[in-house]
Every structure is written in structure tokens, then in C-alpha cells.
Steps between C-alpha positions, in 0.01 A plus 500: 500500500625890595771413694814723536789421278831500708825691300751274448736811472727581800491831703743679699487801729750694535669885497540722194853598514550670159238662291725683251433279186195559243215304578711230748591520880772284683336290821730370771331190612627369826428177658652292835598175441677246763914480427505135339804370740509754833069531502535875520268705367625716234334759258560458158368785256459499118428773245214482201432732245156557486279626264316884616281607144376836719818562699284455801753351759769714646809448705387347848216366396430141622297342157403163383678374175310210310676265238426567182623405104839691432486871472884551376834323593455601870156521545212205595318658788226774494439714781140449609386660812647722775528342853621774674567881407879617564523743837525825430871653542 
């Protein structure tokens, strides 16, 4: 059987909003979920550190992050691909 093997690590796409760290970049993920007790819709955002060996990913830049083993204290997400290049100021 060659079938493809399905990750069981997460991803998450979202916008590099710091690259000033060695080797890591800090993604804002955002995501809308429905207000429990009123129903409204409501975005919540978190922030990874994430994990950029070439430095590839600058500010703006929408990537995708992938779980992986711990890095350091902060980091357990490596940046993996670009989604979308940042506009040009």
C-alpha cells in the first residue's frame, strides 16, 4: 500500500509581526469564534514563536507554522511555507 500519511501535527496561518529575533519570528494567529452567551462573533488572536533556521519570513508576511518538539522555553512551532508575501510600503 502507497497511500499518503496524514500529519497529525497542527498548522496555523497567520501574519509575521516581529522578525527581530535570531532564527525565530512572532505569528499573530487570528481566528472568529461565536461569543459563548450573546452568539456574537468575535475574533480572538494568539501569538507563537516560531522557528525561521534561514531568516526567510519578514514582517507582513502571512506563513504557515507547523507543531513541532520544543525548540526553547517559547518556542514549538516552525515556520514552514509562505502564504502570502507582505505588500510593499
Amino acid at each position: 500500500m502507497t497511500e499518503a500519511k496524514t500529519s497529525l501535527k497542527r498548522t496555523l496561518i497567520g501574519k509575521v509581526v516581529s522578525d527581530k529575533r535570531a532564527k525565530t519570528v512572532t505569528v499573530l494567529v487570528e481566528r472568529r469564534v461565536k461569543h459563548a452567551l450573546y452568539g456574537k462573533i468575535v475574533a480572538k488572536s494568539s501569538k507563537y514563536h516560531a522557528h525561521d533556521e534561514k531568516g526567510e519570513f519578514h514582517l507582513g508576511d502571512m506563513i504557515e507554522i507547523t507543531e513541532s518538539k520544543p525548540i526553547s522555553k517559547t518556542k514549538n512551532w516552525v515556520a514552514t511555507r509562505l502564504v502570502e508575501k507582505a505588500a510593499a510600503v
